[in-house]
matplotlib code that plots the C-alpha trace (Angstrom):
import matplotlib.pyplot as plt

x = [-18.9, -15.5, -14.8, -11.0, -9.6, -6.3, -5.0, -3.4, 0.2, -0.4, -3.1, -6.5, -8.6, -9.0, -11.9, -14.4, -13.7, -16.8, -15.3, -12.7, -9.1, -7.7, -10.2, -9.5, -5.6, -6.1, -7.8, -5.2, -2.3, -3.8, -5.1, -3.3, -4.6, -3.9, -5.9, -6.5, -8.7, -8.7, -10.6, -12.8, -9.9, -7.9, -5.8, -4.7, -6.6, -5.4, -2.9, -1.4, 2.3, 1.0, -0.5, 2.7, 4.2, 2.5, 5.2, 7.5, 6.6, 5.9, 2.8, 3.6, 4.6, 1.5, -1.0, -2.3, -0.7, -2.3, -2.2, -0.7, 2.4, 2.8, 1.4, 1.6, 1.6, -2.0, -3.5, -5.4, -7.0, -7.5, -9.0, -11.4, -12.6, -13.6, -14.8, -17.4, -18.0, -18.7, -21.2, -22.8, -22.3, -22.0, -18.6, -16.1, -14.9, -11.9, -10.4, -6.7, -3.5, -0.1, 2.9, 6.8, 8.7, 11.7, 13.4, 12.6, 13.0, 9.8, 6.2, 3.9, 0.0, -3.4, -7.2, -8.3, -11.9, -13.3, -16.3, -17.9, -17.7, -20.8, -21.5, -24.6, -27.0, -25.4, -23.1, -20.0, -17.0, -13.9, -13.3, -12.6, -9.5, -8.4, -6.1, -4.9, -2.1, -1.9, 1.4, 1.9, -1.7, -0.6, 3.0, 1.2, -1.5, 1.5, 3.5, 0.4, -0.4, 3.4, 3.2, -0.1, 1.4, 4.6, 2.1, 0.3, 3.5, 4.5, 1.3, 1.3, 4.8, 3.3, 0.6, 2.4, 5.3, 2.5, 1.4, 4.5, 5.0, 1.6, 2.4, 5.3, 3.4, 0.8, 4.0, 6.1, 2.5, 2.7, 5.9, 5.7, 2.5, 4.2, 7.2, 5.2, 2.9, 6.3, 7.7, 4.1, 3.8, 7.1, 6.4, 4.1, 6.0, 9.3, 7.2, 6.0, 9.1, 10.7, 7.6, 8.2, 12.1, 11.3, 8.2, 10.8, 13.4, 10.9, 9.5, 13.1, 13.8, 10.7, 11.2, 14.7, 12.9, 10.4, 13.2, 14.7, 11.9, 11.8, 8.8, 7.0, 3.5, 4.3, 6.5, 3.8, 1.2, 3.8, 5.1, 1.1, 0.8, 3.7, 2.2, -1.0, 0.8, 2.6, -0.5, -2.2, 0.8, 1.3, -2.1, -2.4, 0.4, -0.1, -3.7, -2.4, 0.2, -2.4, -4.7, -2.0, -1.2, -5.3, -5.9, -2.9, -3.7, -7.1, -6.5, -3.1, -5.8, -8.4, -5.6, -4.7, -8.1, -10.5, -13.8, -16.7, -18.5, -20.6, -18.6, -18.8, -17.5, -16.4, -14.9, -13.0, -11.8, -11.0, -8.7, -6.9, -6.3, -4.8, -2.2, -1.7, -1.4, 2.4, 3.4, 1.3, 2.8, 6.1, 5.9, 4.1, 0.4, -2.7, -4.7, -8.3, -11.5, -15.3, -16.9, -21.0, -21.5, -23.6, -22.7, -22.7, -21.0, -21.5, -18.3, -14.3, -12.7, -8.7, -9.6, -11.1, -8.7, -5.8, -7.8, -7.0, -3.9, -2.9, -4.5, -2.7, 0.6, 0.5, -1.0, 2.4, 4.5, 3.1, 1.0, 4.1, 6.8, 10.3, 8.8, 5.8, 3.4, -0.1, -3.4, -5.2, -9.4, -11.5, -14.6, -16.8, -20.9, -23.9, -25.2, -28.4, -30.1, -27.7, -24.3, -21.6, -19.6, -15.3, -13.6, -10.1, -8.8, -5.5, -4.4, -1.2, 0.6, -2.3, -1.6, -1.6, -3.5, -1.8, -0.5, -4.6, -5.2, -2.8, -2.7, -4.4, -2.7, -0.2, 3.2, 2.9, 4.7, 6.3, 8.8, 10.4, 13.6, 12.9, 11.8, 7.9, 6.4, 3.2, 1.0, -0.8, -3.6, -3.9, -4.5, -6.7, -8.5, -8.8, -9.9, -12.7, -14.3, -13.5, -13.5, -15.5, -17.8, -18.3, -16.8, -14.1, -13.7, -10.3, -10.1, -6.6, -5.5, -1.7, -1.4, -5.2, -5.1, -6.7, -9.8, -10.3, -14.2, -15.1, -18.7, -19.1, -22.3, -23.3, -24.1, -20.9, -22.8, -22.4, -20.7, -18.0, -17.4, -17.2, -14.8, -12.5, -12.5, -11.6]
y = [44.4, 46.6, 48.5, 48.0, 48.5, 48.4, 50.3, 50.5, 52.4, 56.3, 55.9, 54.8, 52.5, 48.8, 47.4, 47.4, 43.8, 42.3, 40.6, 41.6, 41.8, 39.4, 36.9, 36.7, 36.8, 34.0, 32.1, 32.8, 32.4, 29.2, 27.8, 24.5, 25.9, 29.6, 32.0, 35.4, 38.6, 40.5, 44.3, 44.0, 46.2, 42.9, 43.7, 42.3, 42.8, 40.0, 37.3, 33.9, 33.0, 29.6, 30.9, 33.1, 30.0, 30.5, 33.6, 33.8, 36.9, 37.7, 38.9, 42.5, 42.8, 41.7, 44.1, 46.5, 45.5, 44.3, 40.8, 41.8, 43.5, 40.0, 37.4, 39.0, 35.6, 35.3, 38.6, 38.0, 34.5, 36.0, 39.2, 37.7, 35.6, 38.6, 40.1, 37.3, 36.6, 41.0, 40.7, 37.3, 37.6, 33.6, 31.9, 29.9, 26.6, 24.2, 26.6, 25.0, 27.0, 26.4, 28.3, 28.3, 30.5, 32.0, 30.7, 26.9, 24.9, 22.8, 23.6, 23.8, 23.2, 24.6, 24.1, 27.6, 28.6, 32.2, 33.4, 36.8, 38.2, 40.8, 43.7, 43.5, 45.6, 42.8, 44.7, 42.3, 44.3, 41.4, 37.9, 35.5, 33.1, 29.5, 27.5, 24.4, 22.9, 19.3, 19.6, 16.2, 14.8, 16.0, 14.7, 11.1, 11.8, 12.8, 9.6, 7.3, 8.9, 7.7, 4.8, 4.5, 5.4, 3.0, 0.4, 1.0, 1.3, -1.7, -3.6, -2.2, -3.5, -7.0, -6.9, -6.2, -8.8, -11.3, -10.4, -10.8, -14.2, -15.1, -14.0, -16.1, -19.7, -18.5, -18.3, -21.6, -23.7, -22.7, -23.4, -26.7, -27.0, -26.5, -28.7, -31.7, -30.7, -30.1, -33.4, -35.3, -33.4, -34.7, -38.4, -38.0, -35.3, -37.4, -40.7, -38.4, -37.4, -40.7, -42.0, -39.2, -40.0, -43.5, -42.6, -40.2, -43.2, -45.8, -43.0, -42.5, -46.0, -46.4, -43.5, -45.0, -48.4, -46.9, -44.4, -47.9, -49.0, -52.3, -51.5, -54.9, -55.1, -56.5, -53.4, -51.1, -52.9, -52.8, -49.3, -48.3, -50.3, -48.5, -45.3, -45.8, -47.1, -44.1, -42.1, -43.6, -43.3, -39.8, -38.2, -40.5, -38.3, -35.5, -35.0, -35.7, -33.1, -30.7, -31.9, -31.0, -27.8, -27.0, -27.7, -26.0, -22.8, -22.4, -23.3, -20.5, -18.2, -18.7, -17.9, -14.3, -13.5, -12.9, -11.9, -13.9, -16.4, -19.6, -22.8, -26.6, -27.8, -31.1, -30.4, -27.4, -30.0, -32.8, -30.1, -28.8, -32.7, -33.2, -30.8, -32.0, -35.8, -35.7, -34.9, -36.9, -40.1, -38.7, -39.3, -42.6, -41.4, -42.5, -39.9, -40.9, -38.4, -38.5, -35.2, -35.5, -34.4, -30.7, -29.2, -25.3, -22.9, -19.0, -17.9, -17.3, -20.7, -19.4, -19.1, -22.6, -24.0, -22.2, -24.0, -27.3, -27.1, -25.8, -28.7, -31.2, -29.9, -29.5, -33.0, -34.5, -32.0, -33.0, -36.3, -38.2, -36.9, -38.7, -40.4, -42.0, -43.5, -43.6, -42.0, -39.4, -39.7, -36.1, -36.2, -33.5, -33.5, -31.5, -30.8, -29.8, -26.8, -24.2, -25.6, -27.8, -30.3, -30.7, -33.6, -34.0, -36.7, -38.4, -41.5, -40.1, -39.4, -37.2, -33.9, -33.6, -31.6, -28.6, -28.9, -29.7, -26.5, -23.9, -25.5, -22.5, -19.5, -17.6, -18.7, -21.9, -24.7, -28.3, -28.1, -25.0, -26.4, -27.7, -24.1, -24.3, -20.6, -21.9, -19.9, -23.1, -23.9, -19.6, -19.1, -22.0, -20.8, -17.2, -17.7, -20.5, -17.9, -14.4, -14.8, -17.7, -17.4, -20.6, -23.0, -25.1, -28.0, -30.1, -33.4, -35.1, -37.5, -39.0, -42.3, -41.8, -39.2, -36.1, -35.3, -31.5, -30.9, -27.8, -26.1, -23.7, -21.9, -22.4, -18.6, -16.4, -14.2, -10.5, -9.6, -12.4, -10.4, -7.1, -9.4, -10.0, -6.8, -5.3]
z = [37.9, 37.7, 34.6, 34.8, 31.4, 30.0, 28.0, 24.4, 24.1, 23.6, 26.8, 24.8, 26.5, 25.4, 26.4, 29.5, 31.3, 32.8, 35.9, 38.2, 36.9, 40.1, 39.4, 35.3, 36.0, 38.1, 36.0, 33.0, 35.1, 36.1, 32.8, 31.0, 27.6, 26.0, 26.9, 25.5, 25.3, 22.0, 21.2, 18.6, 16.3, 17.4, 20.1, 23.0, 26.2, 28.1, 27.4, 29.3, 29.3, 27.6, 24.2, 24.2, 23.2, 19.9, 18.8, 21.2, 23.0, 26.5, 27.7, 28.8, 24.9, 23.5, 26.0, 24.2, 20.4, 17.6, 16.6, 13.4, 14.9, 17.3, 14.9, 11.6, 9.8, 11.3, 11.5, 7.9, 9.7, 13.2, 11.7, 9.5, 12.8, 14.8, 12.0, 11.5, 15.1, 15.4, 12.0, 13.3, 17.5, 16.6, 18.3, 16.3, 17.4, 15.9, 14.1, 13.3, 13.6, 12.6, 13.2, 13.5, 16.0, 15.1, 17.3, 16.6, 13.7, 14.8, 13.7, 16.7, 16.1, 18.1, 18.0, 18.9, 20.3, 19.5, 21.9, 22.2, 25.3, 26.0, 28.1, 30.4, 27.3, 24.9, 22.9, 21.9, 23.7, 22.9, 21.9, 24.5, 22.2, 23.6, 22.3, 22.8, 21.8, 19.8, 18.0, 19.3, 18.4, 14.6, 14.5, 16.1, 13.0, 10.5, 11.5, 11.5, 7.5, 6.8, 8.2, 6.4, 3.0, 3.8, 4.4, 1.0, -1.2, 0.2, -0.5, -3.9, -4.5, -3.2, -5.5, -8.4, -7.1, -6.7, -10.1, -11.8, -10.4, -11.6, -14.8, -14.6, -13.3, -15.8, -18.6, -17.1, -17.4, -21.1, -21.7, -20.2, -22.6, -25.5, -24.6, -24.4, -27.5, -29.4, -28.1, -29.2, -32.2, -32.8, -33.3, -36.5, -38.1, -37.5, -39.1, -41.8, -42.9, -42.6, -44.8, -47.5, -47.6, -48.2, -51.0, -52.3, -53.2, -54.3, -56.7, -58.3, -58.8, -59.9, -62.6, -63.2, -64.1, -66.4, -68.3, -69.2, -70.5, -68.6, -66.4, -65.6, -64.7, -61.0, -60.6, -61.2, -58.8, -55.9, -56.8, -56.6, -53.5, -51.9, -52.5, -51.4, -48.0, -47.9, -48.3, -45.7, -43.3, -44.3, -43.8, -40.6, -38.9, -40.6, -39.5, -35.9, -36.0, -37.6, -34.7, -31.9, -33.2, -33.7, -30.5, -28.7, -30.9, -29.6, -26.0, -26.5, -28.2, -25.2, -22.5, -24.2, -24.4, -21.5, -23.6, -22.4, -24.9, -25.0, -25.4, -25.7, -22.2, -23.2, -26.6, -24.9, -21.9, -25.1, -26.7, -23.0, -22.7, -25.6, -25.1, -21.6, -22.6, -23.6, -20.5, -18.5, -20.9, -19.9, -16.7, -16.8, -15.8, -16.9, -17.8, -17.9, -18.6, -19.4, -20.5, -20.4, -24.1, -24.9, -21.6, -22.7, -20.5, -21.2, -19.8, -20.1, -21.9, -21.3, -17.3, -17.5, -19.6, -16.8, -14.1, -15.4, -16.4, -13.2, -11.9, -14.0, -13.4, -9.7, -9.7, -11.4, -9.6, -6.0, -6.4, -8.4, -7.3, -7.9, -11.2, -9.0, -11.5, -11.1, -12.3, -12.8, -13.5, -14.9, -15.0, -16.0, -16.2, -15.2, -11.8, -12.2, -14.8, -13.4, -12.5, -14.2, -11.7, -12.7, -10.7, -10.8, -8.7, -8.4, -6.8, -5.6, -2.0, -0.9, 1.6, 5.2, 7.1, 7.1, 3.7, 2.9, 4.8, 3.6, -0.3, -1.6, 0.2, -1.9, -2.3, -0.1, -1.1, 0.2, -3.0, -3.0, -3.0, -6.5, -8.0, -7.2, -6.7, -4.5, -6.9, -8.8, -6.4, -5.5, -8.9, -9.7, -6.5, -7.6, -11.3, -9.8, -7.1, -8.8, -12.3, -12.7, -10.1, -8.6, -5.7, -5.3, -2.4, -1.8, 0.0, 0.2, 2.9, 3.1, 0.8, -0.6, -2.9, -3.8, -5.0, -6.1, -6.5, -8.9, -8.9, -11.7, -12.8, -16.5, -17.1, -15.1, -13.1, -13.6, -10.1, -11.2, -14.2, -12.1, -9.6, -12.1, -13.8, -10.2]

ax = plt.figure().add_subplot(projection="3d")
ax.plot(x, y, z, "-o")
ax.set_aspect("equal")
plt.show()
């Protein structure tokens, strides 16, 4: 071994090397990574022209100087790492550095290596230092995190797009709801009034009559008859009115709330229904449903009563188009201890097969040009599988119709609930 040593300015030695100066200068000369030799008092013993790159300095500057007077915005880092590996005698690997020349406006980055390099009795004499460069491994990884981040933002503003327009099929079902409650509710109010106009006259001539004091007998008896007519007409209409507005009050008070509870089935479907009834006599179709009585469902009565109007709506929007009449048959009954079977089937134009595939992806639609969102089947889909927790089946051919099967468990499951609240 040659004891070849350079040496520091003001002629102290460095360090002993433990192989001959050719061969090392060869090998650093050589080298596609940076190389370097430091003193344990972190100074440069050896250096290549390629970790130079690091500060901008050439090699004959660096011999013999201190890393703090080349690299001063890493002599805290690069101390404490030959401090450690001197204490320990333990080389450290993957250490990242990053740095900026002053002479570039680009940051460069390097994995560096630190190794103790021992005399023949084992004392640690320097600190063998590679580094290799991966400023482009770390402007790939910065791009890909933007990228990344772009990606996300942008999904985020999906999902919250998608959510809006939700929202707004959720909103435009309503107010198609109350429209045709408000027309229905119409009809006996309007009869009502027209009743209490009429009572209203009678009772002033009638009051007229008896201020003369020529009130016959015959008078009376019709004038009673009259009102008892009237009364009969009056609470008739009235208690359908009230009946309307009951029922669209709870199904409205069931879609703002999403608390679970235990419900009648059937009476919740007969109350949906009768909201949904004025505008299926609108538009000329019969509506027919059975509902197996005492079916209990411990669950979320607005997200079931969404489900089917969604249905309904997307079955006059799509089944009878152009004023097509026709009908449409619910039916909803047990199937088995543990499950509760809703059919809803039309006899209307059916789907293709593409349309039959695709009819429950988001925002697909064969009537866009008349304002549809292609939300109605994605949400009924969601709100069966997530939030409800069961299964949903479709099977619609041209001309025959289509027949949408629902499977939904009596009890919601727990994981639905934690679904949904995700």
């Amino acid at each position: 071994m040659s004891n070849t040593a350079n040496a520091r300015p003001g002629g102290e030695p460095a360090a002993v090397m433990l192989f001959p100066q050719p061969a090392l200068q060869l090998v650093y000369d050589t080298a596609p990574i940076g190389l370097a030799c430091l003193s344990p008092d972190c100074r440069y013993l050896q250096i290549n022209q390629r970790l130079t790159e690091i500060c901008g300095l050439s090699v004959e500057y660096h011999l013999g100087r201190s890393v703090r007077d080349c690299v001063p915005a890493l002599a805290d880092s690069v101390e404490q790492i030959v401090r450690s590996i001197m204490e320990t005698g333990e080389p450290v690997i993957g250490v990242e550095v990053a740095g900026q020349r002053a002479d570039r406006v680009d940051e460069r980055f390097w994995v560096t290596y630190w190794h103790p390099l021992r005399a023949p009795s084992g004392q640690i004499v320097a600190i063998n230092v590679a580094a290799e460069e991966i400023t482009e491994r770390k402007r790939s990884e910065q791009a890909l995190r933007q990228a990344r981040d772009a990606a996300e933002a942008a999904l985020q503003d999906l999902r919250e797009a998608q959510a809006s327009l939700v929202e707004a099929e959720k909103l435009a079902a309503l107010g198609r709801m109350v429209a045709g409650v408000a027309h229905e509710v119409n009809n006996p109010v309007g009869i009502s009034l027209t009743v209490a106009s009429s009572l209203q006259r009678r009772t002033e001539r009638f009051a007229a009559e008896a201020a003369r004091g020529g009130l016959r007998r015959s008078t009376l008896t019709e004038f009673v008859a009259a009102i008892n007519d009237a009364s009969n007409q009056l609470v008739t209409n009235l208690n359908r009115a009230a009946e309307l507005v009951s029922a669209f009050k709870q199904v409205a008070a069931d879609d703002d709330q999403s608390e679970r509870r235990e419900f009648d089935v059937g009476e919740l479907t007969g109350r949906i229904l009768l909201n949904l009834r004025p505008e299926f006599q609108e538009r000329g179709i019969t509506l027919n449903a059975w509902c197996e009585p005492n079916l209990r469902m411990n669950g979320y009565p607005g997200p079931y009563g969404q489900v089917l109007t969604n249905l309904a709506f997307n079955a006059i929007a799509h089944a009878f188009p152009d004023g097509r009449r026709g009908a449409v048959d619910l039916t909803v009954r047990a199937a088995g201890p543990d499950h509760i079977e809703v059919v809803f089937a039309d006899n209307g134009s059916g789907m293709s097969a593409e349309t039959r595939r695709r009819a429950f992806d988001p925002f697909f639609t064969t009537r866009r040009h008349e304002g549809a969102t292609g939300l109605g089947l994605h949400i009924v889909h969601n709100i069966v599988t997530e939030r409800l927790g069961g299964r949903i089946r479709l099977d619609s051919e041209p001309g025959s119709g289509t027949r949408v099967q629902l499977l939904l468990p009596r009890i919601v499951g727990e994981q639905s609930a934690h679904r949904s609240a995700d």
